[in-house]
N, C-alpha and C positions, 0 to 999 in steps of 0.2 A: 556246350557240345551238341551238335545236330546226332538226333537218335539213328539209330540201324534200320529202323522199320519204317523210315521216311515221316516219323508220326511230328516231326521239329524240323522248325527252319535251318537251311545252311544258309549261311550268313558268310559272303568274302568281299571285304573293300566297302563295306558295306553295302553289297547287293544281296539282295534273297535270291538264290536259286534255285531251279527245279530238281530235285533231284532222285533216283531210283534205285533201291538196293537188291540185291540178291542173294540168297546163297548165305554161308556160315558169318558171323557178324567176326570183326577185325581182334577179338581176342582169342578166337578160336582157329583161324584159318590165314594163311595168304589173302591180301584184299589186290585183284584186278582190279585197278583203276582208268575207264574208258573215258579218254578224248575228243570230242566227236571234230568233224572237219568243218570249213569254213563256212558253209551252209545249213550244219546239220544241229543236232538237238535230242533230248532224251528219245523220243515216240522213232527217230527216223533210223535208229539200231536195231528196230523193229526187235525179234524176235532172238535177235543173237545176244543179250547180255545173260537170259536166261539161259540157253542151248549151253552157255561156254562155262557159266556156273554151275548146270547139272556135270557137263563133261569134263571140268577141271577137279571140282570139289571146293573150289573156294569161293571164297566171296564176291562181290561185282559189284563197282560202283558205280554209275554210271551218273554225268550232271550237266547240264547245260549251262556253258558260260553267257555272264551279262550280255543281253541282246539276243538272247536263242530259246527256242522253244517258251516255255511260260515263265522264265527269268525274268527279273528286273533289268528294263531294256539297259542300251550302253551309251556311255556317253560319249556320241560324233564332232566330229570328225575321230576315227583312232587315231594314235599315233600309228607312225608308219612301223616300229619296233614294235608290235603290240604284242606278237607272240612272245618276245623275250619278257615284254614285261606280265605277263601272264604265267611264264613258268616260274618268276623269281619273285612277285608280289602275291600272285590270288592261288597256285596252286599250293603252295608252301601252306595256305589258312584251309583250304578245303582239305589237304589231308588230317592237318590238327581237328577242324571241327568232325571230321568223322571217326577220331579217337584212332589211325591207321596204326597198325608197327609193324607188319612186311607187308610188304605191295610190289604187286609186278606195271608199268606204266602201257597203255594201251594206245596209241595212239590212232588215227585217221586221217592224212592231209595236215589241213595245217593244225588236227591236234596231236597227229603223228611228231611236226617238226616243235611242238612247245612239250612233249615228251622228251624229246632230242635234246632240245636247251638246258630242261629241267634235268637230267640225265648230265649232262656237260658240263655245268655251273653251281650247279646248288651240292652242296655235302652235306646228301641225305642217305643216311646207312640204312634207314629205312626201306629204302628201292633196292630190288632185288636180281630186277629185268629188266627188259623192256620189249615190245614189240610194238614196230614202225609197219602202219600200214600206207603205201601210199604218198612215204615222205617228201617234204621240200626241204630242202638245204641251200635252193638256189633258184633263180627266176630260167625258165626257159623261154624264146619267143612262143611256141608250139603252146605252152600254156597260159601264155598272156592272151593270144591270140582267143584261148577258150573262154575265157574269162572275160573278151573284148564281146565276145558271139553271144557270152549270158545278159551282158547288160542289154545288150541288144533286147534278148527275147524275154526280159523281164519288163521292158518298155513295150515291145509290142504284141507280147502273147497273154495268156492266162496264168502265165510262171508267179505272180506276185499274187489271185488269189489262188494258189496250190498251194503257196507258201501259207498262206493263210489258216491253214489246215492245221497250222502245226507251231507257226511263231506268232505270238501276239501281237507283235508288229512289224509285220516282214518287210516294210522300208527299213526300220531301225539294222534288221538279221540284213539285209542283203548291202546296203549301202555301207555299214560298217565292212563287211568283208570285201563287194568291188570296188567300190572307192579307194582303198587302200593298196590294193592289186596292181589297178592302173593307173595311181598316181605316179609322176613320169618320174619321180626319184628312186619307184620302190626296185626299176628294172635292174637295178645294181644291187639289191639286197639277197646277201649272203651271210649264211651262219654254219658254214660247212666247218670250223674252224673247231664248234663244239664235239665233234667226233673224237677229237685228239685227245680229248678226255674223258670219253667213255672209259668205267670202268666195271662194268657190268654187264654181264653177255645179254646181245641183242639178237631180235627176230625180223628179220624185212621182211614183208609180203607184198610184190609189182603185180600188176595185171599189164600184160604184155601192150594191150593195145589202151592202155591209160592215157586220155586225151589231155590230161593236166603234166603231165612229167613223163622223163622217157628213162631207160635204164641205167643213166649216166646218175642218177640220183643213189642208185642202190648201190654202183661200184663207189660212189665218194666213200659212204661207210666200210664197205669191203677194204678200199685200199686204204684208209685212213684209221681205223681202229684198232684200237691195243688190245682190245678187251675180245673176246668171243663173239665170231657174226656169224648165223644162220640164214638164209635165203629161201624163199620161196618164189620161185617165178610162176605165176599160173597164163595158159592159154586161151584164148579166147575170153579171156578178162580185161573191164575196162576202171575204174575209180574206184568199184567200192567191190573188194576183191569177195570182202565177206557176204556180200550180198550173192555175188556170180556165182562164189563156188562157195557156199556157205558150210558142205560139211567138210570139205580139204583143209578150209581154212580153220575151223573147229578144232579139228582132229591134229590140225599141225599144233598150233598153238597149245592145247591139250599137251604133246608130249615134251615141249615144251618146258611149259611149268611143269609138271613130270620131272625132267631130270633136274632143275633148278631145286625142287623139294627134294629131291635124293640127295641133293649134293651139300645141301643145308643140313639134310637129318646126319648126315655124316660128319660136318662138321660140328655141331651140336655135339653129338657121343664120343667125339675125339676130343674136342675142344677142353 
């Protein structure tokens, strides 16, 4: 089992990952477990896994999947399914190896929508929440098209060493994510379906002016879910909501787990 204080390896699928913890260790508290999005990595949550661990109380996982930040890169081509098989093979071992037993799921993009999966398919009583930042549940043109504009400027700008900054080997991070994107099959790829089986109250958080997805992603959840959905729309917000509005987003999420922890402490003493 990978330790609390980061001092041991986590080990999924057999890769080593990077990983960061915060806040009270998973026998004492709720563990927030963060997803980072398809580009992203432990360093690039900058400053938020701590903020949300002081301002929740709980603990914070944060890990970079194979291919991201200082992980064991991944093995390409992915498959074009990679998120589903990510929520149903490697996260199911990352929470074992971190000893988890309540966790609320955090997601970002597309670790928003293997939140959503993972949430959908897998029957884990362990998950308590979940909060969708940024989610996919479905291809738009508008974000293919963004996605068409990176490869672009990863070909002809400084984008690949900026990445460099941060991924070991930002061909490995960037190819596995738009390869997969703009492979011509993926334009039909939908997993709006998992909503139907949410059963655990969710948190969406859109930035209005999000160049990857428009707000037709956030009502799927709205009108599709059985279970509890909270909404956050922010303005003058673009991808990465918690970056924009970092203490809205904070402070929402905060009350959040808030009432998810009342609603448990009550069913505990009743129970």
């Amino acid at each position: 089992m990978a330790d609390w204080t980061g001092s041991t390896k986590l080990i999924a699928d057999g890769k080593t990952l990077e990983y960061q913890c915060y806040g009270p260790s998973p026998d004492s508290a709720i563990t927030i477990v963060l997803l980072h999005e398809g580009l992203g990595c432990v360093a690039l949550w900058r400053d938020f896994p701590a903020k949300l661990a002081q301002a929740t109380g709980c603990g914070v996982l944060v890990y970079a999947r194979a291919g991201y930040g200082q992980s064991d890169l991944a093995d390409l081509p992915r498959p074009l399914d990679y998120m589903s098989r990510e929520a149903a093979e490697i996260l199911p071992q990352v929470l074992d190896q971190i000893g988890v037993q309540r966790c609320i799921l955090l997601g970002h993009s597309d670790g928003a929508s293997i939140a959503a999966l993972y949430a959908g398919s897998v029957a884990d009583y362990r998950v308590r929440g979940q909060v969708l930042i940024a989610p996919h549940f479905f291809t738009e043109p508008m974000g293919l098209a963004e996605i068409a504009k990176a490869k672009l400027a990863y070909e002809n700008t400084d984008l690949r060493k900026r990445m460099g900054k941060y991924h070991r080997d930002p061909d490995n991070t960037f190819c596995g994510w738009n390869d997969s994107w703009l492979h011509p099959d993926f334009v039909s790829w939908n997993i709006a379906d998992v909503i139907d089986h949410f059963r655990i109250p969710t948190l969406t958080i859109q930035g209005r002016q999000d160049p990857y997805g428009t707000l037709a992603q956030i009502t799927e959840i709205e009108d599709r879910s059985y279970a509890p959905v909270e909404t956050l729309m922010l303005d003058n917000c673009g991808h990465a909501p918690f970056l924009d509005h970092p203490d809205i987003v904070t402070q929402r999420i905060a009350a959040f787990v808030s009432r998810l922890v009342r609603i448990e402490d009550v069913v505990v003493r009743t129970g």
